[in-house]
Wavefront OBJ file of the C-alpha trace (Angstrom):
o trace
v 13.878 -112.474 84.485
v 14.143 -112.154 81.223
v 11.099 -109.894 78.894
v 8.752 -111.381 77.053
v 9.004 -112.495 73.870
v 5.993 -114.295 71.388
v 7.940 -117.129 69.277
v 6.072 -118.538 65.711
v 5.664 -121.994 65.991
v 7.862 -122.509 62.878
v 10.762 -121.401 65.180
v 10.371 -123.482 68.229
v 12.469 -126.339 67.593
v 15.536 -123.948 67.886
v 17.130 -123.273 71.218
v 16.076 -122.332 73.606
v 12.561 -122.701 72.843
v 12.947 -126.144 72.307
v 14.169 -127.112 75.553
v 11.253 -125.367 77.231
v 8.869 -127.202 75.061
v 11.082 -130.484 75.815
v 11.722 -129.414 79.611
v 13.944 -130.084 80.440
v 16.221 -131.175 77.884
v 15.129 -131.457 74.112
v 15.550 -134.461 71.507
v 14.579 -135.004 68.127
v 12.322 -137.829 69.478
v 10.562 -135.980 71.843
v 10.030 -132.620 69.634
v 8.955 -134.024 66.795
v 5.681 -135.587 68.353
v 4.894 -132.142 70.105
v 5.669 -130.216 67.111
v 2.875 -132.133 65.745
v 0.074 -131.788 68.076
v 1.130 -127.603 68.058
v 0.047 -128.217 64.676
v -2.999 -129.895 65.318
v -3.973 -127.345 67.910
v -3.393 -125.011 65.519
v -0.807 -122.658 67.583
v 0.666 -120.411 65.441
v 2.859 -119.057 68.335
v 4.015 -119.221 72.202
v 4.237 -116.594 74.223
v 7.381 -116.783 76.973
v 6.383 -114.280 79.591
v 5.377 -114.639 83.822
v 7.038 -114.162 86.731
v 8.403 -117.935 86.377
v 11.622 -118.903 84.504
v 12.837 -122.059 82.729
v 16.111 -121.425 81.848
v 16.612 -118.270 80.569
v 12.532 -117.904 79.333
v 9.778 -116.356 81.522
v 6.682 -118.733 81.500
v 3.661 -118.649 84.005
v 4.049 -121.262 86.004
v 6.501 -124.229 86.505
v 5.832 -127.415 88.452
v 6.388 -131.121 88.666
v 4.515 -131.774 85.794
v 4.256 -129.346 83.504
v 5.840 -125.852 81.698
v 2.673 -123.182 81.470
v 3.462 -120.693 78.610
v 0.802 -118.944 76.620
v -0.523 -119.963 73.575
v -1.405 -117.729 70.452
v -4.717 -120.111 68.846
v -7.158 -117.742 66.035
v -5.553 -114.661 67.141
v -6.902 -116.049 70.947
v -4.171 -115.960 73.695
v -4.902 -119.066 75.382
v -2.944 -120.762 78.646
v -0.418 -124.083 77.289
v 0.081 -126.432 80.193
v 3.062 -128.523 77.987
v 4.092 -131.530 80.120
v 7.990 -132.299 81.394
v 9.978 -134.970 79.693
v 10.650 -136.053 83.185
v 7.519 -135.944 84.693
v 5.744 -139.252 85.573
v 2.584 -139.073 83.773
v 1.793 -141.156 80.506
v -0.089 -137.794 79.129
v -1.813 -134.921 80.082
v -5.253 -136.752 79.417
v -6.652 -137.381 83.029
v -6.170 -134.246 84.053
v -7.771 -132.527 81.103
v -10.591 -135.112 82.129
v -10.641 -133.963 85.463
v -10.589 -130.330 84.456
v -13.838 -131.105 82.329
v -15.592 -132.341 85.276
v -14.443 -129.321 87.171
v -15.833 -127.257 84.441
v -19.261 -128.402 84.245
v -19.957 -127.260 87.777
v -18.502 -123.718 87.222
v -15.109 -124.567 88.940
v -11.638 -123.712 86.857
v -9.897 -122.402 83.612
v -12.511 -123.339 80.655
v -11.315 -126.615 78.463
v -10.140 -125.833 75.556
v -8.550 -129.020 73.850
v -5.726 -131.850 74.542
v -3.339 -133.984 73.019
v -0.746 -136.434 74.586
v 1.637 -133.512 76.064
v -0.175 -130.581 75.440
v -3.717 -129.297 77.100
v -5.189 -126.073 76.677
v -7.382 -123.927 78.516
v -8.877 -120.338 79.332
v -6.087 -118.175 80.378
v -6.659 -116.498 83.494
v -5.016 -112.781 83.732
v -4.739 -111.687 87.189
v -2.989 -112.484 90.264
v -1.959 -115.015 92.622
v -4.483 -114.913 95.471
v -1.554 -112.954 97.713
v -0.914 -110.164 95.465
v -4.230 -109.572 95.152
v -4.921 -109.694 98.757
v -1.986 -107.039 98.999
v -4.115 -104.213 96.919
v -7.299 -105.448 97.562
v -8.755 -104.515 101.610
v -12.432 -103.894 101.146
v -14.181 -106.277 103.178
v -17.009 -106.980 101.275
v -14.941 -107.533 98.247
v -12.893 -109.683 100.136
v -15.251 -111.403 101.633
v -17.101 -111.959 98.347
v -14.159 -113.581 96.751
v -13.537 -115.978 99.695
v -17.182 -116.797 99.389
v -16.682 -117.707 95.691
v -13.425 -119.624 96.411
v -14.886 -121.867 99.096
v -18.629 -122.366 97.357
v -16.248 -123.689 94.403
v -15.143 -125.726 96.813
v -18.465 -127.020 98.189
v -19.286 -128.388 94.649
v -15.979 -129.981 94.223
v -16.395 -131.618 97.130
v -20.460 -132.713 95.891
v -19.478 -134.538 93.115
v -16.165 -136.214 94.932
v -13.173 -134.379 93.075
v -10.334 -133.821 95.634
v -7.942 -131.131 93.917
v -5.267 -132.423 96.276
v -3.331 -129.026 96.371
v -5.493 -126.789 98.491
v -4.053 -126.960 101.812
v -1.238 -125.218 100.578
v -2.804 -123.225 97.862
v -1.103 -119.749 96.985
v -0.223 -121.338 93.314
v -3.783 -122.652 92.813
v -6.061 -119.809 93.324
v -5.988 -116.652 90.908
v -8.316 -113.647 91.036
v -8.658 -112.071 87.674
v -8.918 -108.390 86.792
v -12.666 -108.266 87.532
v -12.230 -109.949 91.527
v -13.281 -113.371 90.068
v -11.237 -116.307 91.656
v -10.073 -119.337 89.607
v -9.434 -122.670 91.278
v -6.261 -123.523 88.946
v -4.051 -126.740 88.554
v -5.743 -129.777 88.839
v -2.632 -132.499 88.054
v -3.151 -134.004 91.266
v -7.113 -134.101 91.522
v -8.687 -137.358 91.646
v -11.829 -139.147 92.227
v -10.481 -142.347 94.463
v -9.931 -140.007 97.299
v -12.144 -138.483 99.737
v -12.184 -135.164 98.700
v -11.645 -132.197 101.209
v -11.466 -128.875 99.061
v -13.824 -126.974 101.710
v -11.090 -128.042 104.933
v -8.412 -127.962 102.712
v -8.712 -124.124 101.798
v -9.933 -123.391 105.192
v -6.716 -124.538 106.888
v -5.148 -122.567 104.147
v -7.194 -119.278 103.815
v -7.798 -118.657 107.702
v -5.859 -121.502 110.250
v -2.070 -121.183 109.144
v 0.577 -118.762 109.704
v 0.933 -117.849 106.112
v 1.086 -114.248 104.841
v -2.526 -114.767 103.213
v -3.931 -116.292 106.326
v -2.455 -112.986 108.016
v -3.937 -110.780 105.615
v -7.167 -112.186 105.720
v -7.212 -112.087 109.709
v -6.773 -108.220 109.374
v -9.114 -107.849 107.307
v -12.294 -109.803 108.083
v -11.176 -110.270 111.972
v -9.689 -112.763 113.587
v -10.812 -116.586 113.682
v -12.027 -118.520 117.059
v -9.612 -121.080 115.394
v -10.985 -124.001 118.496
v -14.614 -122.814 117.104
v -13.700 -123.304 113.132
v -12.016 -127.126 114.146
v -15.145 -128.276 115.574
v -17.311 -126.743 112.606
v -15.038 -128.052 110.032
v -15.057 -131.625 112.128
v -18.760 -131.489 111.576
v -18.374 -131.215 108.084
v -16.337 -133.626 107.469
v -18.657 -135.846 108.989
v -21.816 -134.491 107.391
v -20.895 -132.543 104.445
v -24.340 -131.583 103.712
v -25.631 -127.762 102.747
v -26.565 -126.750 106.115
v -23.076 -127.648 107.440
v -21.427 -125.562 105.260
v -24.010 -122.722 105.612
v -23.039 -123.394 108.956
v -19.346 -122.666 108.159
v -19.712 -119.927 105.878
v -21.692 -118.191 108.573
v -19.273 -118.892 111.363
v -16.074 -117.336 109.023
v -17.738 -114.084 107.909
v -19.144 -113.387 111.417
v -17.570 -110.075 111.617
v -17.553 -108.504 108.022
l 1 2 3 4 5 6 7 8 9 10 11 12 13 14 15 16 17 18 19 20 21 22 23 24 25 26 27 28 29 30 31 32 33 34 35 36 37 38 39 40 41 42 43 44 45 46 47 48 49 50 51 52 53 54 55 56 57 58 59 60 61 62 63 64 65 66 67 68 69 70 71 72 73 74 75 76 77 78 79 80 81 82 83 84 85 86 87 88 89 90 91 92 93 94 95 96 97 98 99 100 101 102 103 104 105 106 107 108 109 110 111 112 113 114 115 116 117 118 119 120 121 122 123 124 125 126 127 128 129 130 131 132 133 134 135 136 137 138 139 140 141 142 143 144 145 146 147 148 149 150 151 152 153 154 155 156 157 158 159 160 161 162 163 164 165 166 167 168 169 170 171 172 173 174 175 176 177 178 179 180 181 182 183 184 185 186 187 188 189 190 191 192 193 194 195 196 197 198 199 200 201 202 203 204 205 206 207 208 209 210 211 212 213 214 215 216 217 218 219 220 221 222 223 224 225 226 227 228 229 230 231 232 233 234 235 236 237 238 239 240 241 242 243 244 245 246 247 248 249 250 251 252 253 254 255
């Protein structure tokens, strides 16, 4: 992995910044454009470091959609979700819309602003929710940041946004330096779905064999996982207040 390194924005149409920006290749028609809306965001510089690579850069996070990099706004360091060339979006629009919506109920990265490729947004310095689980044993601090995670996803699931990525969520929750988690990544939320964040993260967080489902067994005690079905099947027939009271209850028995 290669070290960090904070470009000006008047040098990122040379290699290999540009092909980052451009991900994955780069072309005058495609750079130009997003050279423009840098401009109008008014990014005087990006910031190539993470534990993620494209090519031979480090950037936070790499997916199907999008390059994350950091973002140097008003002397601000700000996450810069810049989407693929390849990817098979028209824009980043709809899911800065759905990242709004998120917002106004206390759930993700804060909004910052968003163009056709670009969208920008709070960064979030911390960890992935395993790493932090790794240094981080105190029940009740544990248990405080599960409670967080899955009343987030109580009021996702209120006003009917589905993130679509939580049932298989190490990438898309982060707990920052002060043990607050983030719900992260919302390019495949949507409204036309019945949304299932509080399942979704419950299968993840406590009925899988994953190393955080582990973790979390050791440290808040094991699950009656035929107990936590029928609960969760209740839910997702009532999802009402007291169900999920219900559930919350059931999953911090012990701590």
């Amino acid at each position: 992995m290669s070290k960090s390194v904070i470009i000006p924005a008047v040098q990122l149409e040379e290699e290999p910044y540009a092909s980052v920006i451009c991900y994955p290749r780069a072309t005058p028609k495609e750079m130009h454009p997003r050279i423009e809306e840098l401009k109008n965001l008014e990014i005087t510089a990006v910031e190539f470091s993470g534990k993620s690579s494209a090519f031979t850069l480090s950037v936070l996070g790499k997916g199907y959609v999008g390059i994350v990099v950091v973002a140097h706004v008003r002397n601000t360091r700000l996450a810069l979700k810049m989407q693929r060339v390849d990817s098979d979006r028209e824009n980043l629009e709809h899911e800065a819309e759905l990242l709004v919506r998120a917002n106004n109920i206390g759930v993700g990265p804060q909004f910052v602003a968003v163009t056709k490729h670009f969208l920008l947004m709070q960064l979030i310095e911390g960890y992935l929710i395993e790493e932090w689980l790794a240094t981080h044993r105190d029940r009740v601090v544990v248990r405080t940041v599960l409670t967080n995670i899955l009343e987030q996803c109580w009021r996702l699931d209120e006003i009917g946004l589905d993130h679509g990525e939580l049932c298989k969520a190490p990438k898309h929750l982060l707990v920052d330096k002060t043990n607050v988690p983030y719900i992260v990544d919302f390019e495949t939320a949507s409204t036309q779905r019945n949304a299932s964040n509080v399942t979704s993260v419950c299968q993840f967080l406590f009925q899988g064999n994953s190393e955080v489902c582990k973790t979390i067994a050791v440290i808040i005690g094991e699950q009656n996982r035929k107990e936590l079905v029928e609960i969760l099947k209740k839910y997702r027939k009532n999802r009402d207040r007291q169900t999920f009271e219900d559930l919350l209850k059931h999953v911090f028995l012990r701590v």
